[in-house]
N, C-alpha and C positions, 0 to 999 in steps of 0.2 A: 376329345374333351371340350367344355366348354371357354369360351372365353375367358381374360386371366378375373375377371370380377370372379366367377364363375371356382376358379379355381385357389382364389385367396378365401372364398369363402369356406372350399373345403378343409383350410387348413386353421380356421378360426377353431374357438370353441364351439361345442355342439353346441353350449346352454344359450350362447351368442345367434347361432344359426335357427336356431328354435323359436329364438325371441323375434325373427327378424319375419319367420314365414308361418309363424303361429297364426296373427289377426287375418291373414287372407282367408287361409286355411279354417279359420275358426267359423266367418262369417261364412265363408261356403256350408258349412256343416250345419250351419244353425238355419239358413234357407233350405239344407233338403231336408231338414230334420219336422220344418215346417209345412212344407208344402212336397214330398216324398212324389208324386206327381208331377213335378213341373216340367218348364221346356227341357231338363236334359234326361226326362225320362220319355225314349224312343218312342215306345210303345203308346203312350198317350197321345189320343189324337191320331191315331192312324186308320187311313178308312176300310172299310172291314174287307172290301175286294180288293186289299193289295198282299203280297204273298209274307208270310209270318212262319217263324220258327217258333213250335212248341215241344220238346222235350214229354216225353211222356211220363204220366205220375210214377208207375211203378218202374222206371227207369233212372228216375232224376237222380238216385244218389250211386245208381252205379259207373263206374270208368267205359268209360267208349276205347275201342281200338281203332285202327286205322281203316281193318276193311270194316268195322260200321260208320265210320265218316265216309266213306266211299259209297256204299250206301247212298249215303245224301244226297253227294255230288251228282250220283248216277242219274237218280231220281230228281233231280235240281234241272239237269242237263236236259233229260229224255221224257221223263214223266208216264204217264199212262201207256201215251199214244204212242212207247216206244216199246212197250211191253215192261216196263223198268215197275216195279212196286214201291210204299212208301216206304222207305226205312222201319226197323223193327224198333227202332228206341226214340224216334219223335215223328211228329207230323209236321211236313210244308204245305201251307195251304195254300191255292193259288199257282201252284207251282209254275202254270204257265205265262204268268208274269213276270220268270225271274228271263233277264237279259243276259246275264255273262255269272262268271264265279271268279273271284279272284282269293286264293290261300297264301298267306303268309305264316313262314316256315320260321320259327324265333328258337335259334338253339342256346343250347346251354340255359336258359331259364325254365324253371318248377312253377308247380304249384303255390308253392309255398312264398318262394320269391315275388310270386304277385300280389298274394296278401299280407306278408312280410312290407310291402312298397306301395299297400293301397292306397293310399293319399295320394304318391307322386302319379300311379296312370289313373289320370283324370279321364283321360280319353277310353281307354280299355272298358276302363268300370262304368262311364254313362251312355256311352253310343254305344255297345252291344247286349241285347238283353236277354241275351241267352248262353250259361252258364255251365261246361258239365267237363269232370276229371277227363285227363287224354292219360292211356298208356299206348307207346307206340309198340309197335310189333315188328319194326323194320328199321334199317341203320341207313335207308335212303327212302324219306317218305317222299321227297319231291318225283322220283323215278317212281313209285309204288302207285303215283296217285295219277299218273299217265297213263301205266302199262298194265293195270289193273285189268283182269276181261271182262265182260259182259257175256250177260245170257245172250242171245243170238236175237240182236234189232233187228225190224222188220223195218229195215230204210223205205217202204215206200210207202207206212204211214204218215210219211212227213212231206207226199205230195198227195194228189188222186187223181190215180189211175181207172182209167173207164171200162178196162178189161184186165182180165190175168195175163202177163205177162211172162216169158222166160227168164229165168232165174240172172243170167248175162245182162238182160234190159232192164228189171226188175231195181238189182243195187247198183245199178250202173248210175255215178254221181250227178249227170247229166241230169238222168229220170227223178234223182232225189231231190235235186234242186227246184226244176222247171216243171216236173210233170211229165203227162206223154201229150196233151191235147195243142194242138196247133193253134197259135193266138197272133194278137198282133203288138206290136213295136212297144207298146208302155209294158206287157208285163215283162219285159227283158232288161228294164232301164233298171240301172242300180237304184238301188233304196240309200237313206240317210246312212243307215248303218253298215249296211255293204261299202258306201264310200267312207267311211270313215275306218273299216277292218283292212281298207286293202290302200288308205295312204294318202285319198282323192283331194286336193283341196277346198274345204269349205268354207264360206265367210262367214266368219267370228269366232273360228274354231283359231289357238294359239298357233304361233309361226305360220300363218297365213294373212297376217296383219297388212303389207305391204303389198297384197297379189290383187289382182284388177278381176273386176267381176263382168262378165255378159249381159247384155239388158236383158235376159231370159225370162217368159212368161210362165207364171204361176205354174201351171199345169200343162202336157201334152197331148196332143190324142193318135192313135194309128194313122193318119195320114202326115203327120208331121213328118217335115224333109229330114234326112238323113246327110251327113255331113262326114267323109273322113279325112283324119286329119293326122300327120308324121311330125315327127320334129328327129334333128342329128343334132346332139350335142358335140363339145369338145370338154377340156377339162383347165380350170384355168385355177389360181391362188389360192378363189373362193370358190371352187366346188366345180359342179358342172355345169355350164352354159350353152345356152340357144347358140348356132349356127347357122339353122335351115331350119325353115316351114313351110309344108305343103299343106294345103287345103282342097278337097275335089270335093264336087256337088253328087246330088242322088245318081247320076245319069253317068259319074265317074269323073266328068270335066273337072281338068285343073283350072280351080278358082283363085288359087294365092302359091306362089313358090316363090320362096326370098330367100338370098342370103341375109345375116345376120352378124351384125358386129358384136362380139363379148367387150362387154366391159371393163372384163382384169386382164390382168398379163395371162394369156394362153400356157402351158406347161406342156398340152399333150392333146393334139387335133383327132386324134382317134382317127386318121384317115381311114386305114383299114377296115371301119363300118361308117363311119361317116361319109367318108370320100370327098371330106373337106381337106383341104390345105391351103396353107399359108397366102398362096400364091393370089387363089380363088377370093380371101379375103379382106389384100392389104387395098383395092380400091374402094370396098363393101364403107359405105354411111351410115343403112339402115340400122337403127339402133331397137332392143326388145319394144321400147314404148311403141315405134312405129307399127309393128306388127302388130302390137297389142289394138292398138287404134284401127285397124285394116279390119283385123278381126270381130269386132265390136261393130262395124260401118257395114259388112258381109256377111254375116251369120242374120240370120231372119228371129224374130222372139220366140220363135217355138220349133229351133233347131235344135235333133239331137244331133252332138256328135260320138261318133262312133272311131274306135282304136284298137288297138295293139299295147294292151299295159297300158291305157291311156293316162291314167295317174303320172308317168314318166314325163309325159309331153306336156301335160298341165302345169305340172312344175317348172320345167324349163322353162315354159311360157312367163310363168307367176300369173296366171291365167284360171280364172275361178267360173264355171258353166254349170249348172244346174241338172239339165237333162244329158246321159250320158251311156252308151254302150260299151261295153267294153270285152272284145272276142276271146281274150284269155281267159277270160271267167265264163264264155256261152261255152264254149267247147272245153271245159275242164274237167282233168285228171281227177284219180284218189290221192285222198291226205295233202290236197292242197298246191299239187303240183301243177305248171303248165305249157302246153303246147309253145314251139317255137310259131310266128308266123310264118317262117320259109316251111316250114315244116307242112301245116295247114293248108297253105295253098297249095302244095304240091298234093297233097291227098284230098282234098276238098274240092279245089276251083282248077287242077289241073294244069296249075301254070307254073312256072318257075320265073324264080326271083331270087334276090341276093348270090347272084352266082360269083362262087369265086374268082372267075377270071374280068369280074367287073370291080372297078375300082370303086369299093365302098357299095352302100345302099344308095336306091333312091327313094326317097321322101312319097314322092308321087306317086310311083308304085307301090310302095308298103300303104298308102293309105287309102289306094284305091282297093290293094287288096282286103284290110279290114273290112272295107267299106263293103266288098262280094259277101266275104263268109257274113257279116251279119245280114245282109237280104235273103243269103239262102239260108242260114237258120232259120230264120222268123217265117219264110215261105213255105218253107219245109216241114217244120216241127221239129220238136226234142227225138220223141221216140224215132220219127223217121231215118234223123239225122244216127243217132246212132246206132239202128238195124241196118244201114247204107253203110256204112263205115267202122262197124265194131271191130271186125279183124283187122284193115289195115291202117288204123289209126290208134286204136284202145287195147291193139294185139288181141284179141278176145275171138273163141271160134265157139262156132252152134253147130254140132253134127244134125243134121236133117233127120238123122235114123233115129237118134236118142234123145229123152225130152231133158237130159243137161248139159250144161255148156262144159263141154270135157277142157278145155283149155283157158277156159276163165282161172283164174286163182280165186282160191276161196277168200271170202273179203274177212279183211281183220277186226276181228272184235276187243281190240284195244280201248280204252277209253278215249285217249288221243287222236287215232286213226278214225273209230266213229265219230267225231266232232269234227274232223278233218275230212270226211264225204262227206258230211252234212253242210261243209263252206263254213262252217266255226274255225277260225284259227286256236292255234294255243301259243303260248311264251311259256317260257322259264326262264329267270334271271337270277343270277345271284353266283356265289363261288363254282369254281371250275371242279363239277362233279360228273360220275358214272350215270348219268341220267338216261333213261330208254325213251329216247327223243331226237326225231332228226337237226341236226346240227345244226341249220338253217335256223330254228326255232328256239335255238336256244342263245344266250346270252350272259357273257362270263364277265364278272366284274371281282375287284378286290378286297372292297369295303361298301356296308350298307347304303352311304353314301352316293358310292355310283348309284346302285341297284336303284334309289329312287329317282337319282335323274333319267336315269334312262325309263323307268315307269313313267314320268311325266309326260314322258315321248309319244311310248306306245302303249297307254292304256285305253283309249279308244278301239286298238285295232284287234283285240285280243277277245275270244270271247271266254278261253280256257286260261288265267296267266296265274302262274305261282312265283311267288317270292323269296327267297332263301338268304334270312338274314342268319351271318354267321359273324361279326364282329363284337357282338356281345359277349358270344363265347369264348372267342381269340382272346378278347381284354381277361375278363375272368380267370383265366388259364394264368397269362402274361403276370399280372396283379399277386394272384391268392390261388398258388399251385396247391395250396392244400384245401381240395374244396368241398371234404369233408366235413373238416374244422368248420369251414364259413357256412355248410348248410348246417349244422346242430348249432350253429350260432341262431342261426334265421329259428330254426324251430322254438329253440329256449326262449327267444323274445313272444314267440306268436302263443307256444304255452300259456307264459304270465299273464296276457288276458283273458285265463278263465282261471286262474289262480287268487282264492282269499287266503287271509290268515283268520285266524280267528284265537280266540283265548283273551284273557285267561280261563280256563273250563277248570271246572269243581275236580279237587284228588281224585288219580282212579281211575279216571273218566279214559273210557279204551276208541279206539279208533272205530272197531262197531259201532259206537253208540254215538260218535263223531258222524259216521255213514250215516246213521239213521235218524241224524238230526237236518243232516245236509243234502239228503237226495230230494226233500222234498220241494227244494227251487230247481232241479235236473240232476239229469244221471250223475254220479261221482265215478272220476277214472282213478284217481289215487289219493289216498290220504298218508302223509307224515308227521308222526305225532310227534312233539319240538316240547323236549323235558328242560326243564332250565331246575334249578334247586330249590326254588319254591313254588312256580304257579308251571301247569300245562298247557300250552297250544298247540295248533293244528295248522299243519299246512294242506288246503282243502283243492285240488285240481278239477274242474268240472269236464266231461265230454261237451259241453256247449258254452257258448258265451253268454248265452240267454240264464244259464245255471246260475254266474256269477254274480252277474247285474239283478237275477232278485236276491240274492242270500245279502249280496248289501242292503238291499230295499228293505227286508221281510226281516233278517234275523242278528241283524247290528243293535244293538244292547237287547236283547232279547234275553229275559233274567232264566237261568239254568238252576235248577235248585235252588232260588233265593241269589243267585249271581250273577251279574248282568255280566255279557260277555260283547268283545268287540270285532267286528268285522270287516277287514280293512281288504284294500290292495296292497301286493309287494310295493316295495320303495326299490326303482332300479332306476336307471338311465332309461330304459326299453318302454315302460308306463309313462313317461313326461306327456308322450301326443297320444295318452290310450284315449281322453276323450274327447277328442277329436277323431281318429277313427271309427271310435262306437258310433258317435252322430253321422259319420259319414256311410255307414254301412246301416244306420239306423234309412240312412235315406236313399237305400241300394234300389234301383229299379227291380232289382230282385225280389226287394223285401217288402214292394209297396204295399200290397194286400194281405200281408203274412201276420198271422199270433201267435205268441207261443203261451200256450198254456199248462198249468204244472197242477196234478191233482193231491191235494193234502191227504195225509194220514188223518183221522179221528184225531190223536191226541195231539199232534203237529198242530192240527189245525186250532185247535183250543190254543194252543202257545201263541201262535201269529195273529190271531182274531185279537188276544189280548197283549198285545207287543207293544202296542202305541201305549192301550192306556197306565201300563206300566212302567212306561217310560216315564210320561208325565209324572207319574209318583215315585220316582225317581227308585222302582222294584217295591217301595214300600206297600205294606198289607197284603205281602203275597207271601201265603204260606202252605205248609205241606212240606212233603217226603217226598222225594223220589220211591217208589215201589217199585217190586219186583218185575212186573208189566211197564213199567216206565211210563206210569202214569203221571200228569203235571199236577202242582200245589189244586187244591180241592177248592178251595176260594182264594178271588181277588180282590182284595179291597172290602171283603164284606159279602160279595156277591156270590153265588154258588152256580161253579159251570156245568153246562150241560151239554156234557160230549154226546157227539152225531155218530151216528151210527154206519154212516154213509161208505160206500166202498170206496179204495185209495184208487181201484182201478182203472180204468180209461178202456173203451171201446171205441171204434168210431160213430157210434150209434147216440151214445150217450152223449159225446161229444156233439153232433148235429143238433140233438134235442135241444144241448145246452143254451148252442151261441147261434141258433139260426134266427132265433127272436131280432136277433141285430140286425139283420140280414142274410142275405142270398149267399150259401157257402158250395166254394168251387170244388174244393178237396178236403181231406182230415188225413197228414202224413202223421201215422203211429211210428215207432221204430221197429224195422226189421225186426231186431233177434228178441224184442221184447213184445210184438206182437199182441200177447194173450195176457202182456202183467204189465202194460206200458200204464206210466202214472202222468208220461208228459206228449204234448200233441204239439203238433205245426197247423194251424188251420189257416186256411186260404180262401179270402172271402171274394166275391164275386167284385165286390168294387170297394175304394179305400175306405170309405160312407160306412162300412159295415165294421169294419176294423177299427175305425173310431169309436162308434158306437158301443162297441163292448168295451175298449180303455175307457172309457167314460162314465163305464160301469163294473168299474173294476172292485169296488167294495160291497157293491150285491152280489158281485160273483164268489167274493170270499166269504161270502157268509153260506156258500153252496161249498166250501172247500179248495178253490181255484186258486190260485196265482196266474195270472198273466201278467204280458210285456207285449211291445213290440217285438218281431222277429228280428235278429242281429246273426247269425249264423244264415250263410247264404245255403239255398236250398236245395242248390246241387251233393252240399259234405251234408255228410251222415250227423257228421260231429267236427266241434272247429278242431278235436285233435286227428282229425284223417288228414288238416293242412300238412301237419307237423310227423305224419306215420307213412313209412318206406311202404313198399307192396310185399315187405316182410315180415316177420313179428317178430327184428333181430331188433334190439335197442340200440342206440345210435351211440355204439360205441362203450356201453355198460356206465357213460358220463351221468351224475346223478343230475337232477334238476335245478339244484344248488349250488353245484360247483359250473355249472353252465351259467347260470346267472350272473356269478362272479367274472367267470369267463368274457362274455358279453361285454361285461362294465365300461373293456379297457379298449373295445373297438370301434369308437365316434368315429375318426378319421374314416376308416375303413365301411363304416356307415354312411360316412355322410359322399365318396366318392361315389359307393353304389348309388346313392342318391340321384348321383349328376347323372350316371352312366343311364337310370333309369326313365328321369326323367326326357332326357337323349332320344331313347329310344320308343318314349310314349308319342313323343314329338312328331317322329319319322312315320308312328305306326297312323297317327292321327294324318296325315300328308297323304299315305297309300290312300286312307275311306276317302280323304277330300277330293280323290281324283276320279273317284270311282262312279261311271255313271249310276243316276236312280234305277233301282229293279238290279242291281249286284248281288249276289251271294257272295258276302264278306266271312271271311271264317282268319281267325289267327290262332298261331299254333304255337304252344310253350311246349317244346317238345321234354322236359324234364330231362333226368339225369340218373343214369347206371354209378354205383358206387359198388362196396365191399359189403355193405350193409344194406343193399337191398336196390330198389326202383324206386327215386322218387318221383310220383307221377307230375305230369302236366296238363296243362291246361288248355279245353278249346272254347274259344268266344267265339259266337254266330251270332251276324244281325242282315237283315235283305236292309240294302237302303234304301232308302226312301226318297223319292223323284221328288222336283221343287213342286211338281203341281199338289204331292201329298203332305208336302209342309206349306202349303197356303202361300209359297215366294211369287 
């Protein structure tokens, strides 16, 4: 939870909490409500070659499963060049821009729950701007979304190779990394991001603060001298520490061997591979600066050095170099594995070392050894090196007789494993689960908490890492074991914003004729017609929120038979912040270029064209009958109407004709099951310029029969009531909408905690993007919730982010 401010507030009154975080809240909502565009909408301002999710129109209101986010990933990961296709439900453009993937797993939260809480994830709703239902299909998506397979990659489009190859040399990880053609010394030096996946210290990268840099020059070329270099720790209060430093030149000469004094109390000299002891260092001075200084005075500006897991020896050091070899990774295994040195030299350069009956390593030896295998690589080549070596190093055999390598293992088309020959690491972090992950790779914590400290750590080095926050759901559980109750609670509130009332309506007056006064600001899901002993109203429920927001606009005193009637919102607890939501969702990066437009009936239309000026006349000089046809009063005020003719219908044709005059129109979403008798559109205009344009001409348009709005229903839901509807058609528990309302009344407390717990975790989720380098595929996952009453779905957000150089930093 949060601190006790934090937690005195949850126990205040709501009307008191309301009052306190209304004005922030308010002015947020009235700058996106103005400028729907601005800096926290992603997508604006982004330059057109960097890599973009877009959902596809005839997809956008459908639910995604897991294997179609896999899809993504696959295609996020491999792209063309792996043989991988785009996803069937959106497009990544650019795809070869994208750097790494990182998913967060958020269990126990819905769909509903995020709209239910839109105000509080400030972060969720502006930084990602891509929007579409998750039902999952699995009770371990973090394992599903590792050991998923692939169609069969063709790992050596991801070098070039200058001839056909045997199948053994072909995926062999060496060939996928390096290639087969023989080169010289710069194309083997790690890259920025190789050193930062595998741990290297760089300067100005965090917890490298304090480490002493090399005068190293800008660049290398193939003749630069080669350098290798050992280090033996011991283990001391604070970790592990320098002991020994050897350093040999190209030619092998030992240039530096020192013992080394630690600076904390020793615990554990690690003789046994050090081959340091006590003895050896209670005369030792030399202290790490000394070395540090030697090394910095001996190294030339355009030294590489070359190692064994060099990262290890670097750190000991606190020692930051630039240009760097490093032979665990020239000669490396599948999925990420690697050779021992002792190992290497014996099969490689034929010498032995580290022998057991030798006390400990020697420094000197191990770095002359690195110091061999990488001139015979580089001298050698990739391909040579592993046709010389496949069997007794990679265990791998080529029958001469047959053109397959009968003793190769066939390679894994894991998703994990192929990112793992490709030299992509992966992580997982999060609760102690059945995950199809080698263990090394995985990381178990207890609370979301850890999960993000230790991402702080290794999000650098990860190019595949998933997050599995699970402390949301533990609270939820803990809190409010009945979490059916608390989801038809969340529903009932998110209802009443498409919920009027209306009345008093004239004797008589039946709920058809309610429908057919009220569909023509959106579809109607339910009417309740509310008899009292003298006058009748109507509780009116819309499929959209755009429905309710015009029936206030269009049909609030709007005289029925000579009777002006009124159209209000419910009065709950749940409606206090409705308008603050609407503005905020008025200014959803979602919604920036969106209308929604509603096409009048003939005689509808006649009623609302003269709505205002009846108002003014406060209904007076409007007369007539109701008829049989539901014809409206024959004059108003004197004047005689003359109803149009025009069809109620909507096509998309008719619709382009209508609004393109505004501007350039991207899409026209009809609905699904209404297809061929739809009366209301979502149109999406090419830029927000065009979207203005038409509000701005919002009274010529109704004089063609239209209603428009701005878009308020984000464009993923069919309708805001798919928020609020299980993947069943069981009702939530046969509770009516009335008695849930009352329900509701009496759980502020229990509101305003989710509140905290919400904001909490908007917090955390904001923390994961912040760390994430530019060119990420960021995805978070509500994985929703199984009940008795059906699936309620959840939610996935995708956004790539975006590197400082495409925000102008």
């Amino acid at each position: 939870m949060e601190p006790s401010s934090s937690s005195s507030a949850a126990t205040a009154s709501s009307r008191k909490k309301r009052k306190n975080k209304a004005p922030e809240a308010h002015e947020e909502a009235k700058r996106l409500k103005a400028d729907p565009g601005g800096d926290e909408a992603p997508q604006c301002g982004r330059p057109s070659g960097s890599p973009r999710i877009s959902p596809l129109l005839d997809r956008l209101q459908q639910p995604i499963t897991l294997t179609e986010l896999t899809e993504l990933l696959h295609f996020a990961a491999l792209g063309k060049k792996g043989g991988i296709k785009q996803p069937s439900w959106c497009r990544l453009s650019h795809q070869r821009k994208v750097g790494g993937l990182n998913i967060v797993i958020v269990e126990g939260l819905t769909q509903s729950d995020f709209y239910k809480n839109y105000l509080t994830m400030k972060h969720l709703r502006t930084n990602y701007t891509s929007r579409v239902t998750f039902t999952p299909s699995s009770n371990n998506v973090a394992s599903e979304i590792f050991s998923r397979e692939l169609p069969k990659v063709d790992f050596l489009s991801f070098s070039k190779p200058d001839e056909k190859l045997h199948r053994a040399v072909k995926h062999h990880p060496v060939i996928t990394t390096y290639g087969t053609r023989r080169r010289g010394l710069t194309a083997f030096l790690l890259s920025q991001e190789e050193k930062m996946k595998n741990h290297y210290p760089i300067e100005g990268m965090p917890a490298f603060e304090d480490f002493v840099s090399t005068d190293s020059a800008e660049s290398v070329t193939n003749c630069s001298p080669l350098y290798g270099l050992d280090c033996e720790m011991c283990q001391t209060e604070k970790g592990y520490e320098l002991t020994r430093v050897s350093l040999v030149d190209s030619d092998g000469n030992c240039v530096l061997d020192d013992l080394v004094k630690p600076q904390n109390r020793v615990f554990n000299y690690l003789t046994k591979f050090s081959g340091i002891t006590p003895a050896m260092l209670r005369p030792i001075k030399t202290t790490l600066q000394d070395v540090q200084a030697k090394l910095k005075m001996l190294l030339p500006r355009d030294a590489v050095l070359v190692g064994h897991s060099l990262n290890n020896d670097l750190v000991a050091l606190k020692l930051i170099h630039q240009h760097v070899i490093d032979t665990s990774l020239l000669y490396r295994r599948e999925f990420g594995r690697k050779f021992k040195l002792k190992v290497l030299a014996e099969t490689i350069l034929k010498r032995q070392i580290q022998m057991e009956e030798k006390n400990g390593h020697n420094p000197t030896e191990d770095a002359v050894a690195a110091l061999e295998l990488a001139q015979y690589f580089i001298k050698t080549g990739p391909r040579k090196v592993v046709e010389l070596h496949l069997e007794e190093l990679w265990g791998y055999k080529i029958e001469e007789e047959s053109t397959d390598c009968t003793s190769a293992p066939a390679p894994s088309y894991r998703f994990a494993d192929i990112l793992q020959t490709l030299g992509r690491s992966v992580a997982f972090s999060g609760k102690r689960a059945d995950i199809s992950l080698d263990l090394s790779n995985q990381h178990w914590y207890n609370s979301d908490k850890e999960v993000l400290a230790s991402f702080r750590k290794q999000t650098k080095s990860s190019y595949l890492s998933v997050l599995q926050f699970s402390s949301f759901a533990a609270h939820l559980t803990r809190r409010f074991p009945h979490q059916e109750q608390l989801y038809r609670s969340v529903c009932a509130n998110l209802r009443d914003m498409c919920v009027v009332f209306a009345g008093p309506l004239p004797a008589g007056f039946t709920k058809r004729e309610v429908r057919q006064l009220f569909r023509c600001c959106g579809p109607v899901r339910k009417i309740q017609m509310l008899n009292t002993s003298f006058r009748v109203h109507a509780e009116v429920e819309f499929e959209l929120l755009e429905g309710a927001t015009l029936a206030l606009k269009t049909l609030n005193g709007l005289c029925v038979l000579g009777q002006p009637i009124k159209v209000q919102r419910p009065m709950c607890e749940s409606m206090l912040d409705l308008d603050l939501n609407l503005d905020t969702l008025l200014g959803d990066t979602l919604n920036t270029n969106l209308l929604y437009a509603a096409k009048l009936s003939p005689h509808v239309a006649e009623r609302v064209k003269f709505n205002g000026h009846a108002l003014d006349a406060k209904c007076s000089g409007v007369t007539g009958v109701k008829t049989a046809n539901g014809s409206l009063p024959a004059k108003i005020n004197g004047k005689q109407l003359q109803l149009t003719t025009t069809s109620s219908k909507l096509s998309e044709e008719n619709v382009r004709e209508m609004f393109s005059r505004f501007g350039a129109l991207e899409s026209v979403i009809l609905p699904a099951k209404l297809e061929k008798r739809a009366r209301y559109a979502c149109i999406k205009f090419e830029s927000s310029e065009g979207k203005h344009a038409a509000l701005s001409s919002s009274e010529d348009l109704l004089k063609d029969n239209y209603l428009i709005c701005p878009s308020l229903t984000p464009p993923h839901l069919p309708s805001w009531a798919a928020v609020t509807t299980a993947l069943t058609t069981r009702e939530a528990g046969g509770v009516a909408a009335g008695e849930q309302r009352t329900a509701c009344m009496n759980n502020s407390s229990e509101d305003q905690e989710l509140d905290l717990m919400m904001k909490k975790l908007d917090r955390r989720l904001e923390k994961v993007f912040r760390f994430l380098p530019g060119g990420t595929l960021s995805v978070v996952l509500l994985l929703g919730q199984t009940s008795t009453n059906g699936q309620h779905p959840g939610l996935c957000l995708l956004e790539v982010k975006r590197g400082p150089e495409e925000k102008g930093e």
